[in-house]
N, C-alpha and C positions, 0 to 999 in steps of 0.2 A: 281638786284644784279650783279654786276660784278668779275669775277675770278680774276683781275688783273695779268692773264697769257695768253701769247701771243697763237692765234691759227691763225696758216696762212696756204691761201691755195694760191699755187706756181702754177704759168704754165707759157710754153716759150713763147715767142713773134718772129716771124724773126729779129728782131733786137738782140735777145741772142744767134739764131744763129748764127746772122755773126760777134758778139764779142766773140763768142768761139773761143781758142787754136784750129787750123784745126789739130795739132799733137794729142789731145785731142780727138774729135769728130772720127779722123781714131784709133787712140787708144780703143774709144767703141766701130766702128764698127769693129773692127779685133776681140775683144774679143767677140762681140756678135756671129760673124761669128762659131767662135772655138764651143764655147759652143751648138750654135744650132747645129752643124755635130758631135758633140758628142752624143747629147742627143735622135738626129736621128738614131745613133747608138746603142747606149744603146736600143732603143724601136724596132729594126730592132733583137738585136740577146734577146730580152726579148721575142718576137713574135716566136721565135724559140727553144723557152724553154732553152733557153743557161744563160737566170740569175735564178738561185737558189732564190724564194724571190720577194718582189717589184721591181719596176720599177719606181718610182715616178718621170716622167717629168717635166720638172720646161721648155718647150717650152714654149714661150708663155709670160712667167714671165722674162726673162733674163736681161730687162732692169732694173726692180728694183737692182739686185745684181749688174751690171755693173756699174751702173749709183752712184749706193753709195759707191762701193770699188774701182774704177779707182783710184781716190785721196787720198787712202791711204797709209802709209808708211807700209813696213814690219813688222815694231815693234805694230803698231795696229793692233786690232784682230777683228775676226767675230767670231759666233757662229751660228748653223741656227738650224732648222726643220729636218724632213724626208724628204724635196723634198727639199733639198740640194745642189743638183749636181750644179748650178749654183754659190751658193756661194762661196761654195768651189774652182771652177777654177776661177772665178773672185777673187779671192784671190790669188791663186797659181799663175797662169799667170801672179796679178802684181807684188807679188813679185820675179819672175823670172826673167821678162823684167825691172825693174826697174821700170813699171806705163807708161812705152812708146811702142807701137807697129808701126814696119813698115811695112805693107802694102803691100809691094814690097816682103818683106822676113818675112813674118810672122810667118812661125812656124819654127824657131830655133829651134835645138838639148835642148835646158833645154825646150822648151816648148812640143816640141813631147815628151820628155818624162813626162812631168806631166800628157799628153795625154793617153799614156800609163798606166802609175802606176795608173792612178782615173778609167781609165778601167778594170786594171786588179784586183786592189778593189772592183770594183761591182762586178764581175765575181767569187769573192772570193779567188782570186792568193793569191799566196807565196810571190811574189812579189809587192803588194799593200803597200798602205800606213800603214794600219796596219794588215798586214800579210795576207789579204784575214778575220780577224773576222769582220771586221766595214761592208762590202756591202757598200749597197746603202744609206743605213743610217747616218751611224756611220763613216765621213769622219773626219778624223785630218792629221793634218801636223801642228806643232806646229814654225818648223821653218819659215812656213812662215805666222804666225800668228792665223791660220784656228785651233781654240781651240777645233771642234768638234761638226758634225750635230749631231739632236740630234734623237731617233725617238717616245720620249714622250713629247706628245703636251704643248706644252710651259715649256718644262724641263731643259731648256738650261739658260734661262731667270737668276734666281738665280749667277747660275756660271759665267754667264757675266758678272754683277757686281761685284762680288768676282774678276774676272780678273781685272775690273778698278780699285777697291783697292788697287791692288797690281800696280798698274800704276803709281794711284795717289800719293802711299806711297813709291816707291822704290825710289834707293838710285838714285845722290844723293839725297840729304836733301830737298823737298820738289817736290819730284814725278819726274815725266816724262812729257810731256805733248800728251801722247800718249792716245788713246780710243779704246773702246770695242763697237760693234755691235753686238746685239744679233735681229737673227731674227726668225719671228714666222708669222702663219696664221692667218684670222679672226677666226678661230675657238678657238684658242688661249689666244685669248682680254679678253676672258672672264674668263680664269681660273685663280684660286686662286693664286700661285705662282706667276703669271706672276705679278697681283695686290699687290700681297707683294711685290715683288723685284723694281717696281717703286716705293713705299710708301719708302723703304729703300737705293734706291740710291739717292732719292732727298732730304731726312732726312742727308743723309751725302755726300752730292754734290761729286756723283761719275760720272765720263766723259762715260757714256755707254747711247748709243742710244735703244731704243727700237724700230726695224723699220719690222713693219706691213706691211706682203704682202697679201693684200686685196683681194684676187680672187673670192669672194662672194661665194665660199662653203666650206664647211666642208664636204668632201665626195659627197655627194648628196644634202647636206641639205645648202636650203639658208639663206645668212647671215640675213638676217630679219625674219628667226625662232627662231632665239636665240638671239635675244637683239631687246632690243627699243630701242634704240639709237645705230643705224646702222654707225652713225661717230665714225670712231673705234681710230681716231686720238683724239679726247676730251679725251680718258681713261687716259691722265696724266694730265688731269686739274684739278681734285681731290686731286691731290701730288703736286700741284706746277708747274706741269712740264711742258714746251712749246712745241706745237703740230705743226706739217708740215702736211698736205694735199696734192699730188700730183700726176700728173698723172703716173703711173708708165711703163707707153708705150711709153714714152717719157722720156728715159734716161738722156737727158741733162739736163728736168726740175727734175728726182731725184737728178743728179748731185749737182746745185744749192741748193736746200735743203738741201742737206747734206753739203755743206758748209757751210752753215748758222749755221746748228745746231754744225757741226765740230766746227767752232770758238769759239763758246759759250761752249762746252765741253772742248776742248784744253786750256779755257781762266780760267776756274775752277769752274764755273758757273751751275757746274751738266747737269744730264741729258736731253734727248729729246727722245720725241716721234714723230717716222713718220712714217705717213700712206702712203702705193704705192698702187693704185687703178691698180689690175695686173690681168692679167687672161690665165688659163692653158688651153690651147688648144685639151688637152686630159682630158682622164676618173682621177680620184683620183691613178688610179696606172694601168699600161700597157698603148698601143698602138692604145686604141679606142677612139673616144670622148664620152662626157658624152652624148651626143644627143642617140649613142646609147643604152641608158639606159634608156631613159626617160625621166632623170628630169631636162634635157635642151632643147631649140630648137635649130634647125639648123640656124634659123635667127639670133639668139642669137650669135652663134657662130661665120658666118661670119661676124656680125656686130664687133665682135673685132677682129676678122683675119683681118680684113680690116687696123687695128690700130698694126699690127706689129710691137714690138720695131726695130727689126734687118733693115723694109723695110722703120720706119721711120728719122732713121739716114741716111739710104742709098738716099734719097730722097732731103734729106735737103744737107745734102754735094754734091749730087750734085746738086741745087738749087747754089748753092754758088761755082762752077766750081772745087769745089775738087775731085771727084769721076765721071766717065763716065759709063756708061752701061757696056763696055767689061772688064773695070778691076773690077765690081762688078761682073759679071759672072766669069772671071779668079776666083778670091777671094772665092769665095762659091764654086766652083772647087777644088781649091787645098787647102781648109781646108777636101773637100769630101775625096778626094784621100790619105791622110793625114791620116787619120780615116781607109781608108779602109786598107792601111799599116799597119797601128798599130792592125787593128782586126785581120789580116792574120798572125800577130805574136804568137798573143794568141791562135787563134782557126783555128782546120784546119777540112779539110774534113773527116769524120765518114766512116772510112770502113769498118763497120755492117749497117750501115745504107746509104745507097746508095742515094745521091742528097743532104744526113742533113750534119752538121755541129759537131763539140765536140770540148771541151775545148780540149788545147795539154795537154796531162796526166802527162807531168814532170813538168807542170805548179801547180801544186797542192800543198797547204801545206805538211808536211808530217801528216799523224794522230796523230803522238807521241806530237805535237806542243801542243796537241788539253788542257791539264791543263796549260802549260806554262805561268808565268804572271801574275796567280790570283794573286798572292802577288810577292814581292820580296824575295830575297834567303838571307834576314839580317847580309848580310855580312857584312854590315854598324855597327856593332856594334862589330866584331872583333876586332878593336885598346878599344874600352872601357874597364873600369876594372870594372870586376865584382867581386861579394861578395855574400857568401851563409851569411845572420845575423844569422841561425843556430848555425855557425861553427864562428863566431867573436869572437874574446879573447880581443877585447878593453875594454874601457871604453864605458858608455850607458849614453845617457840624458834623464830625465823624459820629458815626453812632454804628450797631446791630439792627438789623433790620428789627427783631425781635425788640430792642426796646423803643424803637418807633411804635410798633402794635402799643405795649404797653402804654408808652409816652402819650398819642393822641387820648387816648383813652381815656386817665387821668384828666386830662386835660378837658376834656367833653365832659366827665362826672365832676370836676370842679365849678365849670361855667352852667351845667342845667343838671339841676338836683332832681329831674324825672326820670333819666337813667340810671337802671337797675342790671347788673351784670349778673346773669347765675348759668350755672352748668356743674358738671364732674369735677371734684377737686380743683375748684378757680379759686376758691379762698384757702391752698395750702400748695404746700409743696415751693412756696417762696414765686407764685405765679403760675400756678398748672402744671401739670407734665413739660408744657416748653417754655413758663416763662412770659407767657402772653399777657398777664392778669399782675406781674410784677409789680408790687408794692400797694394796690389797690383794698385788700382786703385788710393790710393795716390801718389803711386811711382811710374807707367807706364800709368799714365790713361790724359785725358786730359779733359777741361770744354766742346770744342767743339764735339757734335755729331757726331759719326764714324771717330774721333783723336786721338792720342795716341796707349797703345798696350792691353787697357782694354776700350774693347768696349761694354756699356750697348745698348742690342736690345731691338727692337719693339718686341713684343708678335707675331711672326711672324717666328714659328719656320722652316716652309718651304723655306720661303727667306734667314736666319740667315745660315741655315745651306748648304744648297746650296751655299750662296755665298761664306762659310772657304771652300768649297768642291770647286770654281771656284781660289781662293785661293793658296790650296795647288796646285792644276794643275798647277797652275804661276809658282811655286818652288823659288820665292823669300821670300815666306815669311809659317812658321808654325802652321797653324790655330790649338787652343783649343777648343771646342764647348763646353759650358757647355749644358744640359738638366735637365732643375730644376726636374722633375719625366722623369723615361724612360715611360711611357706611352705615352708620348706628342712625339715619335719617331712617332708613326700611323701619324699624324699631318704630319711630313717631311717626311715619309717614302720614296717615289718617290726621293727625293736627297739621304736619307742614303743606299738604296737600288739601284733602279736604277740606279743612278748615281754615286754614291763616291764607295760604293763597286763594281760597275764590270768595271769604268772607267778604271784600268789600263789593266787589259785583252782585255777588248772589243775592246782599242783603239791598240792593237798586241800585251802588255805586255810589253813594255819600261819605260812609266812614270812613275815617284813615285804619290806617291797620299801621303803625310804626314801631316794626322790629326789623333787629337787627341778627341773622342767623349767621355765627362765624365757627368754619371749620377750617381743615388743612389736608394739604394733599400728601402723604406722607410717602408716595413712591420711589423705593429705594432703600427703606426703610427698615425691609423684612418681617413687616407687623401680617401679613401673607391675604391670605384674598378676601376677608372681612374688617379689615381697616385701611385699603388703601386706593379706592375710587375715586376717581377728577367725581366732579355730583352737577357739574356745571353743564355737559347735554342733557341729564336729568330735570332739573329747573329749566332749562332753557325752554323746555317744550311744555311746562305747568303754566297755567295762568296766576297770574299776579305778584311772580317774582320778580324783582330788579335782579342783575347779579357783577359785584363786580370782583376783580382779578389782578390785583397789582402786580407788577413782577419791578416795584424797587421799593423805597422807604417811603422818598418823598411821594411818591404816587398811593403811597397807602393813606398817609397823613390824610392829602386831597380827599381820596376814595371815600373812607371812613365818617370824613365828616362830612361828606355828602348824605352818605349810605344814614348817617344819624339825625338829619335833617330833614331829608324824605318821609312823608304819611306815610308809603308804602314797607312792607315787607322786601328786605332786603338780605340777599344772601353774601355773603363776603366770604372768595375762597382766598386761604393761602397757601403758603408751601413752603416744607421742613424745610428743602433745599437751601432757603433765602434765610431760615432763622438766624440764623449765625454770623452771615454775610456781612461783608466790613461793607458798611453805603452811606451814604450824607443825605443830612436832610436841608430844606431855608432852615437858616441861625435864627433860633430867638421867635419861631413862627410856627406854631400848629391849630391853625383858625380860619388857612384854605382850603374851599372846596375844588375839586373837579369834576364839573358838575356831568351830566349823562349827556352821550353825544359827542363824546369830546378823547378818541385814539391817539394814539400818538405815532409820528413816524420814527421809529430807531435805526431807520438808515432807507436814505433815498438812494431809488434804482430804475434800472430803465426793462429789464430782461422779465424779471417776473414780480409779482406781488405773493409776498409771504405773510400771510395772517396768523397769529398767536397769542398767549397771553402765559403769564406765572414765569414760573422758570426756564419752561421751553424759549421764551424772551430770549435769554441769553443762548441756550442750545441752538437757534436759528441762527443768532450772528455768528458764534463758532464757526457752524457750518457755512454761510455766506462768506468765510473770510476762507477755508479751505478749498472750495471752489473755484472761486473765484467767479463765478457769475454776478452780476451785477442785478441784485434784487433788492427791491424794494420792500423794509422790514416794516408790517400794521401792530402796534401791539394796541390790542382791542381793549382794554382796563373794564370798558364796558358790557356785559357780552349779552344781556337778556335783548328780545325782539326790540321795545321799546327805544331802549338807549342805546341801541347800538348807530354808529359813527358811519354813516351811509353813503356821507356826502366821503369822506376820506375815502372807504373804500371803494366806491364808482368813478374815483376821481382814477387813483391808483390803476386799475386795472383797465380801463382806459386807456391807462397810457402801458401797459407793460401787456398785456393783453393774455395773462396766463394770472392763475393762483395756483397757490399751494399755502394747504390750510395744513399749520400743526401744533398735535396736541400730544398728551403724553401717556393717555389714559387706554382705557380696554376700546374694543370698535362698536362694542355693542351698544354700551351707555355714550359713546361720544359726541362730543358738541360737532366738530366739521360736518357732522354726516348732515343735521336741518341747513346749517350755514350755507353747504355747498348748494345743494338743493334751491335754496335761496337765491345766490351769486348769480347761479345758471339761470334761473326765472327770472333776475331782472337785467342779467347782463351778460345775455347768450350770445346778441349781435357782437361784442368785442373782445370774446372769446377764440382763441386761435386754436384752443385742443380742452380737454374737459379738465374741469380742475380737480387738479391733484389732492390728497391726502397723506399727512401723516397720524400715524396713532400707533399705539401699543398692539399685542396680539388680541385674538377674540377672549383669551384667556384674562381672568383677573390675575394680577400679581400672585404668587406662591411663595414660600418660605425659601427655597433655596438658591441661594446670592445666583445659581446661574440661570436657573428658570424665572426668578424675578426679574433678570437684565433680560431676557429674550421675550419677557411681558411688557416688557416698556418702550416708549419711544426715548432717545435723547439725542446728542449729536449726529451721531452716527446715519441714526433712521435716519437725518434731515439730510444730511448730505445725500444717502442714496434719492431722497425724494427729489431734492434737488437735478439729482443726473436725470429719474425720469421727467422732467419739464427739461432739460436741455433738450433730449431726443427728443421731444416732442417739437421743438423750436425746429428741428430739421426738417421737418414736414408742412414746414411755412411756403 
C-alpha cells in the first residue's frame, strides 16, 4: 500500500554549500552566534537563582529555529514550546535586520535591544515584551510575527493554524501568501491536539508547518518509550500531509527543507510536516546536562557536541574561504561582551549579599500591574447604542427565541465581514441540531472545506477551537465557536482555559482576544450526564471570560451584540427550554447592545432578593407567584466577575435584606456557590440569615426522565427555596 504522500529525508552535500548565498550562511552564523551568548546567559544568571522559574535552554537545538526562520518574511509567524528562547530571537532578529546580518557590525542598536527586552522578559521586567508575566515561556511579539511560545506541550499547534486561516483568508480577496510555523517536541507528536490540528489544516489546506524539534526526550524519557514509530516526521502521512526529515545540526540542510515545504505552503497546497533531528545540550531545564541525572551518557552527549550547529556553519564557511579563525573568535567575543552589557543593565551587585548579584529593583513591575489585562476595559462598546427591552415603548415582533439566535447573527455577518461562525454541523442540518445557525451557511458558507464564513468542523473540538482562539489573536477576523453541549468544553479545555482565556494577560495585557464561545444548556433533555452541564460556575471562576445568559429574545439580541463587539473572549449560554418559546423582539431592530453591568429587575419586592439567569428566569416567577411572597426577581444576563451588575444587586438586598440565588445545574460546578461567597463578603452587615441556594443534585443529570428531574432544579426546588428564606424571616 502506498500513501501517495511525499516523505523526504533532506541532507547537504559540499556542493549546497558552495551554492548557498555566503550573505545567507553569515546571516545563520551571526544569528546562531546571538542566540547561543544569550542562552549562555540566561543559564549563567539561572545558576544564580536570578531567574524566577525555568530555564529551558534550547543550546544545542539553535539551528533548527535558524535554519527555518532566516527566510522568512515579518508578516509570517512562528509559534513554539517552552524551550523557546531560540525561536523567538530567530524571529525577532530577522525581523529587525530585515533577514540579512553583517558580520562586521552585528549587533545593531534594534538588535541589542531585542537582546535586552527577551532578557529582561525571562527575568520578569517591566520592561519585557510582555511586561515581565510571559518568562521564559510565554514569549510574543506580535510585530514581528513571534505569535507566542507556549508552555503546554503541543498547545500552540491549534492556534497556528487558526493564524494561517487568517493568512489564507485576509483581504485582499484570496489571502496573503504568508505562513505560520508552529513548533513543538517529540514529546508532543504524540498528543491529541497537535493530531487534530494537522487532520484540520490539511482538510482545509492551511499554509502552517508543523516543525518537530526531535531531541529524543521528553524530560528524561526517551523517544522510543512512547511511540513505535519513532519517525515522528510520518505523523502527517495520515492527513495527507508531506513530511521533511532532516538533520537539524545542520542549518542549511533545515534551511532547504523549509523551502521546499515553504513553496508548497505559499503555493496553497496546505500544510507540512518537518522533523529536525536536534539535540539539547543540557538537562530539561537549568545549567546541568542530562548525563548528570542519569538518564544519559556522557558519550552520548559528546557524540552530538561534536555536531554543533553554530561550529558546523563555522566550518563550512570557512571551508569555502568566507570566515577565518580570528573573526570567528572576534565574533563569539563581541556577541559575549554584548550580553555582558545588556546583563549589567538589568542586574547589579547585592549589597546584603556580598560577591551575589540582584535584579535592579526599579526594574520590577509594579504589583498594582499584577490584575491588569485579564480582560479589556469595554470601552469599545461606548459609541454603540444601547437599549434596556424592559423600558422599549416600540412596536414588538413575534418571533422563536431560536430564530432571534439565528436572526442577530445574520445580521452581525451581514454588517462586519470579520466574523467567521464554525462548530459541529453549523452549516447543515437546516441550522445545527437546534436551528441556531438557520439559513447562514446558504448565505455565508461555501461547498469547499474550511471556505466561506460558516465553517462545518471535524468532531475535533480541541483543534476547532484552538484554532477561532489562533484566530481571534490575528485580529483580522471574529471567531464564533459553536459547542453543540458545553460538556464537550473538558474535550478543549487546554484551548478554552489555558490558552484563549489567560492569552491576553499572560502575553502583558494588550491584545484583544475576540471570540465568541456559544453553547446551550440542554437540561431536561435526556442527552444524560456528558451533555447537559450549566458551564457558567465553570467560566465564572477562569480568568478572562465574559459570560452572558439571556433568559428572553430581546435580551439575546442585546447580549450578543455586545458579546460581538467586545476584544474579549466571550462565552454565551443558552437553553433548549427557551428554543422554541413564542417571545418578541424591538420591530425592525437588531443593532442594540446591552452592554455589561446592566441586570435587569423582573419583578420588584420587598421580602427577599431572588438572583437567576436562562430559564430558571421564569421557574423563579412561577414560584414567586405560588408563594406569594413578595420578592424581588435579579436576572443577572451578565454573570462573569467583571460585569456583573453590583450596584442592582447591593441596591436590592439592602432593601430585602435576604437572597436566594437560583440555578438549575449540578452543586458541584455551580455558579451560586463564588456568588454567595461574594454577597456574604460584601454585604454581611444587611444580611438577616445566610443566603440561600438553589441548584440541582450533586449528581450530573442521568438518562432516566425520573432521575434526571430529581438532578435538576426547576419550579418546584424554587418554591421549597423560597419557604426556607420565609422561615428564616421568622428569626428576625
Amino acid at each position: 500500500m502506498q500513501t501517495g504522500t511525499p516523505w523526504v529525508e533532506l541532507s547537504t552535500t559540499a556542493a549546497d554549500w558552495k551554492a548557498a548565498d555566503p550573505e545567507l550562511l553569515a546571516t545563520m552564523l551571526g544569528q546562531l552566534h546571538l542566540i547561543r551568548a544569550f542562552e549562555e546567559t540566561v543559564l549563567e544568571l539561572a545558576a544564580e537563582s536570578l531567574v524566577h522559574g525555568p530555564a529551558h535552554s534550547s543550546i544545542g537545538q539553535e539551528g533548527g529555529a535558524v535554519g527555518s526562520i532566516v527566510g522568512l518574511r515579518s508578516t509570517d509567524a512562528v509559534n513554539g514550546s517552552h524551550r523557546g528562547h531560540h525561536q523567538f530571537l530567530a524571529k525577532a532578529i530577522t525581523h529587525v535586520s530585515g533577514g540579512r546580518l553583517d558580520l562586521g557590525n552585528l549587533v545593531t542598536p534594534d538588535i541589542r535591544t531585542v537582546l535586552r527586552r527577551t532578557l529582561a522578559e525571562i527575568l520578569g521586567l517591566a520592561e519585557g515584551y510582555c511586561r515581565g508575566r510571559g518568562g521564559s515561556m510565554h514569549l510574543q511579539w506580535f510585530e514581528a510575527g513571534a505569535l507566542g511560545t507556549n508552555a503546554i506541550v503541543g498547545g500552540g499547534a491549534a492556534m497556528a493554524a487558526g493564524n494561517a486561516w487568517a493568512q489564507k483568508h485576509s483581504t485582499p480577496a484570496g489571502g496573503s501568501s504568508d505562513l505560520t510555523i508552529n513548533y513543538f517536541g517529540d514529546g508532543a507528536s504524540q498528543i491529541g491536539s497537535v493530531l487534530e490540528s494537522m487532520n484540520l489544516a490539511a482538510t482545509w489546506k492551511l499554509p502552517v508547518a508543523f516543525f518537530i524539534e526531535n531531541n529524543l526526550y521528553g524530560v528524561s524519557t526517551h523517544v522510543s518509550e512512547i511511540t513505535a514509530d519513532t519517525r515522528l516526521s510520518v505523523r502527517g502521512q495520515g492527513f495527507g500531509i508531506p513530511g521533511w526529515r532532516v538533520d537539524g545540526m545542520d542549518p542549511l540542510a533545515v534551511h532547504l527543507a523549509m523551502e521546499e515545504a515553504a513553496e508548497r505552503m505559499r503555493a496553497g497546497e496546505g500544510p507540512a510536516v518537518i522533523e529536525a533531528e536536534v539535540y539539547r545540550f543540557f538537562h530539561q531545564n537549568g545549567p546541568y546536562p542530562g548525563s548528570a541525572f542519569g538518564y544519559r551518557t556522557k558519550e552520548e552527549e559528546a557524540s552530538w557536541r561534536a555536531r554543533d550547529p553554530l561550529e558546523r556553519v563555522a566550518t563550512e564557511m570557512t571551508k569555502l574561504g568566507l570566515l577565518d579563525e580570528a573573526t570567528s573568535l572576534a565574533l563569539r567575543e563581541s556577541v559575549q561582551a554584548v550580553m555582558a552589557e545588556v546583563t549589567g543593565e538589568l542586574v547589579e551587585a547585592d549589597p546584603e549579599n556580598p560577591g551575589k548579584r540582584r535584579i535592579r529593583p526599579e526594574l520590577w513591575p509594579d504589583p498594582g500591574f499584577v490584575d491588569v489585562g485579564i480582560r479589556g476595559d469595554g470601552s469599545e462598546l461606548e459609541a454603540l447604542r444601547a437599549l434596556e427591552p424592559a423600558r422599549y415603548i416600540g412596536a414588538w415582533t413575534d418571533v422563536k427565541f431560536v430564530d432571534a439566535v439565528a436572526g442577530v447573527m445574520d445580521r452581525r455577518m451581514e454588517q462586519d465581514p470579520r466574523i467567521v461562525v464554525m462548530g459541529e454541523d453549523v452549516h447543515r442540518l437546516n441550522g445545527g441540531t437546534n436551528g441556531a445557525t438557520k439559513g447562514l451557511a446558504k448565505k455565508y458558507g461555501a461547498d469547499t472545506p474550511g471556505e466561506g464564513r460558516v465553517l462545518g468542523t471535524p468532531i475535533s473540538e480541541n483543534a476547532f477551537t484552538g484554532l477561532a482562539g489562533g484566530l481571534a489573536l490575528d485580529g483580522r477576523f471574529r471567531p464564533v465557536v459553536e459547542f453543540m453541549y458545553p460538556d464537550f468544553m473538558w474535550v478543549a479545555a487546554d484551548q478554552v482555559f489555558n490558552q484563549i482565556g489567560k492569552a491576553r494577560h499572560m502575553f502583558g495585557g494588550d491584545n484583544p482576544v475576540p471570540l465568541v464561545l456559544r453553547t446551550k444548556v440542554a437540561m431536561g433533555s435526556g442527552y444524560g450526564s456528558q451533555h447537559l452541564m450549566d458551564p457558567a460556575g465553570i467560566f465564572a471562576t477562569a480568568p478572562g471570560w465574559r459570560i452572558v445568559a439571556p433568559s428572553s429574545a430581546a435580551d439575546y439580541v442585546g447580549l450578543m451584540n455586545a458579546a460581538l463587539a467586545l476584544q474579549d473572549p466571550v462565552l454565551v449560554i443558552e437553553h433548549v427550554d427557551l428554543y422554541g418559546a413564542a417571545d418578541t423582539i424591538p420591530e425592525g431592530d437588531l443593532d442594540y447592545i446591552i452592554p455589561p453591568g446592566t441586570a435587569a429587575i423582573r419583578r420588584e419586592g420587598s421580602d427577599v432578593t431572588v438572583i437567576s439567569y436562562l430559564s430558571m428566569v421564569g421557574h423563579s416567577l412561577e414560584a414567586i407567584e405560588q408563594t406569594g411572597i413578595d420578592a424581588e426577581l435579579i436576572d443577572l444576563r451578565w454573570l462573569d466577575r467583571a460585569s456583573l451588575d453590583w450596584a442592582t444587586i447591593e441596591a436590592s438586598v439592602k432593601k430585602t435584606n435576604a437572597v436566594l440565588i437560583v440555578e438549575q445545574g449540578a452543586q458541584g460546578t455551580s455558579y451560586g456557590g463564588w456568588l454567595a461567597d461574594e454577597i456574604q463578603r460584601r454585604l454581611f452587615d444587611w444580611l438577616d440569615q445566610p443566603v440561600q441556594r438553589v441548584t440541582g443534585s450533586e449528581a450530573s443529570p442521568s438518562i432516566s426522565r425520573v432521575l434526571e428531574r430529581a438532578a435538576i432544579a426547576r419550579t418546584e426546588e424554587v418554591v421549597a427555596g423560597l419557604e426556607r428564606v420565609r422561615t428564616g424571616m421568622g428569626s428576625r
